[in-house]
C-alpha positions in Angstrom: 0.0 0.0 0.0 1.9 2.9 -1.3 -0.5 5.6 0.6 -0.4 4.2 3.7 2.1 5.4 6.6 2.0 3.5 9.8 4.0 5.2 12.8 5.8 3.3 15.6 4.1 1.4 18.2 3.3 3.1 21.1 2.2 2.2 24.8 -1.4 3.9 25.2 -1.9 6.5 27.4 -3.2 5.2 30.8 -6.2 6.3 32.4 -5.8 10.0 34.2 -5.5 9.1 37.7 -2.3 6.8 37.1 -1.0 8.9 34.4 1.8 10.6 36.7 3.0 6.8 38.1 5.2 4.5 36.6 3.8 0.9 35.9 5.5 -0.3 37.8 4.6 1.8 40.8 0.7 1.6 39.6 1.4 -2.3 40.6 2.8 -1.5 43.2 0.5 0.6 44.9 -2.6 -1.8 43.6 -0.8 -4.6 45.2 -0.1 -2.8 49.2 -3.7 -1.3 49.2 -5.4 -4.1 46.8 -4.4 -7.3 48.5 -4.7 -6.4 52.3 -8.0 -5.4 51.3 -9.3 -8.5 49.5 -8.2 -10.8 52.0 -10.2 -9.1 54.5 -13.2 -8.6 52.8 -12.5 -12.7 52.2 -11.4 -13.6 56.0 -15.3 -11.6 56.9 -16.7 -13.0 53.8 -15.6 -16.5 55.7 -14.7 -16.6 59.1 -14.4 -20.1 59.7 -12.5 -20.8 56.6 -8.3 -21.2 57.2 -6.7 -18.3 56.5 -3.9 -20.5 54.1 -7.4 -20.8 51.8 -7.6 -17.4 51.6 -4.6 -15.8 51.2 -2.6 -18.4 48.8 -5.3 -17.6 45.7 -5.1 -14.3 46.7 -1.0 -14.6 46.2 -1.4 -16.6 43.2 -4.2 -13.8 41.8 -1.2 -11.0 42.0 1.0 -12.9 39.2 -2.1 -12.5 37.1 -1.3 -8.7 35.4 1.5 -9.7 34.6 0.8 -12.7 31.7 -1.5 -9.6 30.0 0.2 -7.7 28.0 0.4 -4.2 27.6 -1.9 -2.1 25.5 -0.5 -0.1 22.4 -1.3 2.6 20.0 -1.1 2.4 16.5 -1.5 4.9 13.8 -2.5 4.4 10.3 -1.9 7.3 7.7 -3.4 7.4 4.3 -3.2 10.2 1.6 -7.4 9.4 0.9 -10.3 10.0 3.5 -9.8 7.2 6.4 -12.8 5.9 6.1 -12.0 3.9 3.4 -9.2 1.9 4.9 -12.0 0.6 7.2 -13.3 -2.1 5.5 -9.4 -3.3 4.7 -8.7 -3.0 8.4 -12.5 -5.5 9.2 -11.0 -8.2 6.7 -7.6 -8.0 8.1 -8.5 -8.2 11.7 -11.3 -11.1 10.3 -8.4 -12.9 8.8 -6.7 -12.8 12.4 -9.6 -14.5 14.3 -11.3 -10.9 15.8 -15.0 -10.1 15.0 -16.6 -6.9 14.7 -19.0 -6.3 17.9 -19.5 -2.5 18.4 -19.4 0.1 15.2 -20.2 3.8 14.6 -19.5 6.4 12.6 -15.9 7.2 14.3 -15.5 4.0 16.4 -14.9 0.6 15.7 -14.3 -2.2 18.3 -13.0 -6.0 17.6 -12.9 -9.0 19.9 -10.8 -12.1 19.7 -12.1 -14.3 22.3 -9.5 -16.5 24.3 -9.0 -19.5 25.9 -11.0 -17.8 29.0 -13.6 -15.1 29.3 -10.8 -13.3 31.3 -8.2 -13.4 28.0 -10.3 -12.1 25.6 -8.2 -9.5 22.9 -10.0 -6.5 22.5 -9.1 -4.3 19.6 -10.5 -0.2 19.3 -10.2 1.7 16.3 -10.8 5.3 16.0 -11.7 7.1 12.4 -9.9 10.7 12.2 -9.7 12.2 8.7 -7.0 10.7 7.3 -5.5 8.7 10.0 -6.9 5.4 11.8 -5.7 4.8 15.5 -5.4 1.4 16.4 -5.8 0.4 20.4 -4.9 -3.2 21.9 -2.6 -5.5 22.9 1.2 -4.7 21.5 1.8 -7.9 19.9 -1.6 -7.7 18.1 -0.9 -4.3 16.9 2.5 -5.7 15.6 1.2 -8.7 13.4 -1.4 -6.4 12.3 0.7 -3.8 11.2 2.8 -6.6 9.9 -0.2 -7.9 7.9 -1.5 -4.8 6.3 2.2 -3.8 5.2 2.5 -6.8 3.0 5.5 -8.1 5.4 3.2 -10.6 7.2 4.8 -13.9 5.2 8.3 -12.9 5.9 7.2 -12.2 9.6 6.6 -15.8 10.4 9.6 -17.2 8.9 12.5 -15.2 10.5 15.3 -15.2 8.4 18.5 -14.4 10.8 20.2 -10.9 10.0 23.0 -10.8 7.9 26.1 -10.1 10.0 27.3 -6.2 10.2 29.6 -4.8 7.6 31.9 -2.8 8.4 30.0 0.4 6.6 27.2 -0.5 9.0 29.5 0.8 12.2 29.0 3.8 13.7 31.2 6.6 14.1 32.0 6.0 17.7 32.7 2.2 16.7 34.9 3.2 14.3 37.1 5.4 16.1 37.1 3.0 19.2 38.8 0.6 16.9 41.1 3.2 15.5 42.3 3.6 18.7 42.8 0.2 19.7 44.9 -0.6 16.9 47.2 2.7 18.0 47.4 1.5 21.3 48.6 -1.9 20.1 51.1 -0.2 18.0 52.9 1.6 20.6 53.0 -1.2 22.6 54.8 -3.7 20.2 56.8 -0.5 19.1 57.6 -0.1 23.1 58.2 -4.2 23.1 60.9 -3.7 20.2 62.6 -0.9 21.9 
């Protein structure tokens, strides 16, 4: 697709109260305040109940953000009204197992369902004038991108990277190894002395 531009892959923005925290310390602070609190709404939920019962799914439970992965933002350029692009976009994301559920005039929403309720992909797409933006899971976004570019055959077969040239070194490379070999010059010069 010659008019189409697709920029990099970016992590979406989170939601306005977290914005300002790291994900990190997002987890973090879910986990100290979250976890206390679940296993005492569990311990009152069931008194009689060993507390090992409790609080070892409740342990096993905080593992559980971390197998999802993170959500991304993609965005699709084209020279023509964006609009268009949509149906490409429906038979690409068909061909990749997601199914159309919600749809407007600006908003589009996809849904791959998983092995459980709880794993189900959800794809968003918004329709701005001459640019689509893609929301959902990073590696989603990357076959997609992958698919729609034309590149999706030579995706799933890697073929390993030819090793670097030396045209392909950096400056900094280069004059690192400029050096070296002066250094080992004045030392077999010193070692002939």
């Amino acid at each position: 697709m010659k008019s189409v531009m697709f920029s990099e892959i970016v992590q979406a923005p989170r939601h306005a109260a977290l914005r300002r925290l790291t994900p990190l310390t997002a987890y973090g602070l879910t986990l100290a305040v979250g976890t206390p609190l679940l296993v005492l709404a569990l311990r009152a939920a069931f008194p009689d109940a060993p507390l090992a019962i409790i609080v070892l799914p409740v342990l096993a439970g905080i593992a559980l953000p971390l197998c999802a992965s993170a959500p991304g933002r993609l965005d699709i350029s084209t020279r023509f009204d964006a609009c268009h692009m949509r149906t490409t976009l429906g038979t690409t994301l068909g061909e990749m197992g997601f199914i159309e559920t919600a749809a407007g005039p600006e908003r589009i929403r996809y849904v791959k369902a998983g092995p459980g309720a709880w794993r189900a992909q959800a794809v968003s797409v918004r329709i701005r004038g001459h640019a689509l933006e893609v929301t959902g899971p990073i590696p989603t976004l990357r076959t997609l991108q992958a698919a729609l570019a034309g590149t999706a055959a030579s995706a799933l077969a890697p073929v390993s990277a030819p090793a670097a040239r030396h045209s392909d070194l950096s400056n900094r490379e280069t004059v690192a190894a400029a050096m070296q070999i002066s250094d080992n010059a004045e030392r077999v010069a010193g070692m002939a002395e």
